[in-house]
Structures are given as C-alpha cells and as structure tokens.
C-alpha positions in Angstrom: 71.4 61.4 135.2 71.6 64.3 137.7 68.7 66.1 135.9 66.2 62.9 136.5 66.9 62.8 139.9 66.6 66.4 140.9 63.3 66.7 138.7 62.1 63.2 140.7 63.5 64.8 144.1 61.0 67.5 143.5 58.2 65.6 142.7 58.3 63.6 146.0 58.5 66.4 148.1 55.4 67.3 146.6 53.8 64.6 147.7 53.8 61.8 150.7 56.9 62.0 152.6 58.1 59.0 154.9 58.9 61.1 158.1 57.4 59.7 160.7 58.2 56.3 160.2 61.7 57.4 158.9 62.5 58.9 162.0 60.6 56.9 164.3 63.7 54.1 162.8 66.4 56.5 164.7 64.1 57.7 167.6 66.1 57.5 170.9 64.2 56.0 173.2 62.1 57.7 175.5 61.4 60.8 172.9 58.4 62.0 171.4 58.6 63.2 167.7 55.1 65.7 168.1 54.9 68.8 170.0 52.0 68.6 172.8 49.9 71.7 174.0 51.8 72.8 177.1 55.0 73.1 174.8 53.6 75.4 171.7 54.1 78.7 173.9 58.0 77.6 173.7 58.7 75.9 170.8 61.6 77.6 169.1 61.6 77.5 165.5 64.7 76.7 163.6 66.0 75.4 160.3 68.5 73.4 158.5 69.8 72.8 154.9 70.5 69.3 153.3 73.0 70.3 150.3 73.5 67.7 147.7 76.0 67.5 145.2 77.5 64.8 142.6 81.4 64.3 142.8 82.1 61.6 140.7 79.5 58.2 140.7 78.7 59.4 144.6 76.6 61.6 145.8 77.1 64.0 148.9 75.5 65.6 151.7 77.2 68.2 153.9 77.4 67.5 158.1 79.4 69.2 160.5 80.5 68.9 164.1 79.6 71.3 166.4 82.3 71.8 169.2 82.1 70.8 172.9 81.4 74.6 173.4 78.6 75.1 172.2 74.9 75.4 174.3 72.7 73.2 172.7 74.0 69.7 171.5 78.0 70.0 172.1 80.1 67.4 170.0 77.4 66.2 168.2 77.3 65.9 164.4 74.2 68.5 162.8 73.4 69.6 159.2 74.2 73.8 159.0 71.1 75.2 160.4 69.5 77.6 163.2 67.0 79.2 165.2 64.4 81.6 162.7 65.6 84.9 163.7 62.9 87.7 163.3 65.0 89.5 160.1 64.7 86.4 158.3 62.4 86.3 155.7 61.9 82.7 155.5 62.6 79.2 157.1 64.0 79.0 153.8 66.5 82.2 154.1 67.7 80.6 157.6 68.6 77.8 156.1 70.9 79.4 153.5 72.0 82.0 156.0 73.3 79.5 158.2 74.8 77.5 156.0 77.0 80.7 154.6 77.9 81.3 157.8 78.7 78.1 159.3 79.9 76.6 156.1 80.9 79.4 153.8 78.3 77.9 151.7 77.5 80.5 148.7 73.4 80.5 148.7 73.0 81.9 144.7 75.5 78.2 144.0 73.0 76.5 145.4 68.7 75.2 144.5 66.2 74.8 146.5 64.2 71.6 145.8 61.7 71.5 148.1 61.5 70.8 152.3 61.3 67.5 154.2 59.3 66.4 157.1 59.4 68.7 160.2 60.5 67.4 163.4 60.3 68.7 167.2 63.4 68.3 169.2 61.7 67.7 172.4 65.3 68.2 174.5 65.6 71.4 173.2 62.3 72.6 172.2 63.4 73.1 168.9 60.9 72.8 165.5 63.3 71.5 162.7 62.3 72.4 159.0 64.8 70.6 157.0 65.1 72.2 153.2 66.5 70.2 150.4 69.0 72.2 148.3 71.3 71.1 144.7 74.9 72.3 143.7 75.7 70.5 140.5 79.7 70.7 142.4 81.3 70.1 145.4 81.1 73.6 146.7 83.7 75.5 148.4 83.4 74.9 151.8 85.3 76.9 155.0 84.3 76.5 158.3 83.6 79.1 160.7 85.8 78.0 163.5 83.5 79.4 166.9 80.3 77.3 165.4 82.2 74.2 163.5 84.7 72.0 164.7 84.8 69.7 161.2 82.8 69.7 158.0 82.0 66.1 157.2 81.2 65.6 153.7 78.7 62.0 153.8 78.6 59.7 151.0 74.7 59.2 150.4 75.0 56.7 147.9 76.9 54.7 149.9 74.2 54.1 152.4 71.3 54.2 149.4 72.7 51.0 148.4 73.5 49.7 152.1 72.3 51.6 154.9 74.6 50.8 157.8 72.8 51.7 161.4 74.7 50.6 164.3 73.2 50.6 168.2 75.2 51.9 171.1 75.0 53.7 174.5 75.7 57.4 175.4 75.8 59.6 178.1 73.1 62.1 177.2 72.0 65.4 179.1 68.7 63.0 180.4 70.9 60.2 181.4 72.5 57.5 179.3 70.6 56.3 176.1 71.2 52.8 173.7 70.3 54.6 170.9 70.2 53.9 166.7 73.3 55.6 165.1 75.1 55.9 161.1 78.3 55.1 161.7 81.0 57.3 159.5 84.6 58.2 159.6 84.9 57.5 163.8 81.8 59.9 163.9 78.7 58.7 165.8 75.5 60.4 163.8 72.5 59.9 166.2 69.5 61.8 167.1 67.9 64.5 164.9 70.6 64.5 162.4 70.1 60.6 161.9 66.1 61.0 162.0 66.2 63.5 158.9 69.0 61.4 157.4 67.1 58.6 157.7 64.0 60.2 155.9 66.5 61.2 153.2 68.0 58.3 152.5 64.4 56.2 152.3 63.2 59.2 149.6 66.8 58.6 147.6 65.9 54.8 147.7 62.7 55.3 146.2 63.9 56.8 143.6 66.6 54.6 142.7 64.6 51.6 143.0 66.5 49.7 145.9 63.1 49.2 147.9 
C-alpha cells in the first residue's frame, strides 16, 4: 500500500504541482504569495521538512509549536525548518538539519521524495522550500526545548477524506487578520504552515482519488 503511494508521491512532484492555488485557499488577507523586485536583495532563504509516516490505517505529518520566545512567528504552529546557513550544502541538508535539531529527527531514518511548491513569506522575507520526506515508522521524536514548545503529530488522512478549515480573527504583527485556519487538538494552524499543508493535502487527494 505504502510502496504505491510513495512511488505516486514522487511522480507528482515531478510534475504540475497545485501551489498557488493551494495556498492562495489559506492566503491571509492582504498578503502576496510572489517576491517583487525591491525585495530579492533581502529575501532570506530558508527550508522546512514535511515527514510522513504510516501508524496504523493513518498517516502522519510532523508540526511543532514554536514558543512565545522566539523572533520570528512566536506561538505559532511550523513544520521543523530554517534559514540556509552558508555550511549547508543544500536546501535539502537544512531541512534535515533542522529537523534533527528541533525534532531529534534521525536524517539516515528518513527519504527524500521530492520538494513542494516554494513560497515567500512576505512578513518575514522569508523564501520557503518545503521538502517531502518518508519514515516507514513513527520516528523517535524529542524536542529541543529553546526552539519547540510541543511536537504535534497531524493525522493527514484524516483531513484527505474531510478537510476541515475553519475562519477566525487574530491579532497579528500587521494588525488583526480573519484568516483561513486547520483546526487540531485546541491548535490554530494558519498562515505558511496551512498554505504548504494545504498543497499537501490536495497532492494526497489526488492520489487517493477523493477529487
């Protein structure tokens, strides 16, 4: 079962992806989702790892909070990732860096099937590059405490079958926002981590034929 879907995974992130309509679905209002001229001399460039895994009929993606300490997006829920840092190798290698760091994700547990759609965080001036990875187990996870308040393992398959977005308002650095949110466990998912979600979740559709 697993083996058709990783195999089909790959294929599509060959070829067309959905992001731009994907996360134009969780766009909070007033943002832009392309970088424009004045703003490519300070564009950071980051990256951040989608892990899926199979425990039991469901499958998994790994989120985490990020505490109210932290300088760029306190509180919020994100996927392990970071800024490029100039002894990385690769996107790719940030990715998996992070995610050993943040996550105590082991990177030689884990396949790299391919990258989603790229997406500028205008707020931050951040360049996302989202990598798909495969653990054929739920990993061993451990949180570094100073960069993750929670690890939040979400059930994919639950919102394949019935994606559930909820609207709301929040106080924002630019003011307060109605914005598009997944709703999970208390946990308000909104913004960049909903917008790559989102593409995610319309791929997995695809391929199991609930379009």
């Amino acid at each position: 079962m697993y083996d058709t879907l990783k195999y089909h995974l790959k294929t599509s992130l060959l070829g067309e992806l959905p992001g731009t309509a994907a996360h134009f679905k969780m766009l909070p209002p007033g943002r832009r989702l392309k970088l424009i001229d004045p703003e490519i001399s300070t564009v950071k460039m980051s990256s951040v790892l989608l892990l899926l895994y199979p425990e039991g009929d469901q499958l998994f993606t790994c989120l985490m909070k990020r505490p109210s300490t932290m300088k760029h997006h306190p509180g919020q829920i994100s996927f392990p990732g970071g800024k490029v840092e100039k002894e990385d190798v690769s996107a790719e290698m940030t990715a998996l860096r992070e995610a050993q760091e943040e996550v105590g994700l082991d990177p030689s547990s884990v396949e790299i099937l391919g990258k989603l759609s790229d997406l500028y965080v205008e707020v931050s001036q951040f360049s996302i590059q989202p990598f798909l990875a495969w653990a054929d187990k739920k990993p061993e996870f451990s949180e570094d405490s100073d960069e993750v308040e929670a690890i939040i393992l979400f059930p994919l398959s639950d919102f394949v079958r019935d994606e559930i977005i909820f609207e709301t308002e929040l106080e924002t650095i630019t003011g307060k926002l109605r914005i598009n949110y997944y709703p999970f466990n208390g946990e308000i998912i909104w913004g960049a981590t909903a917008m790559i979600l989102s593409e995610l979740i319309e791929i997995l559709k695809k391929q199991s034929g609930t379009r």
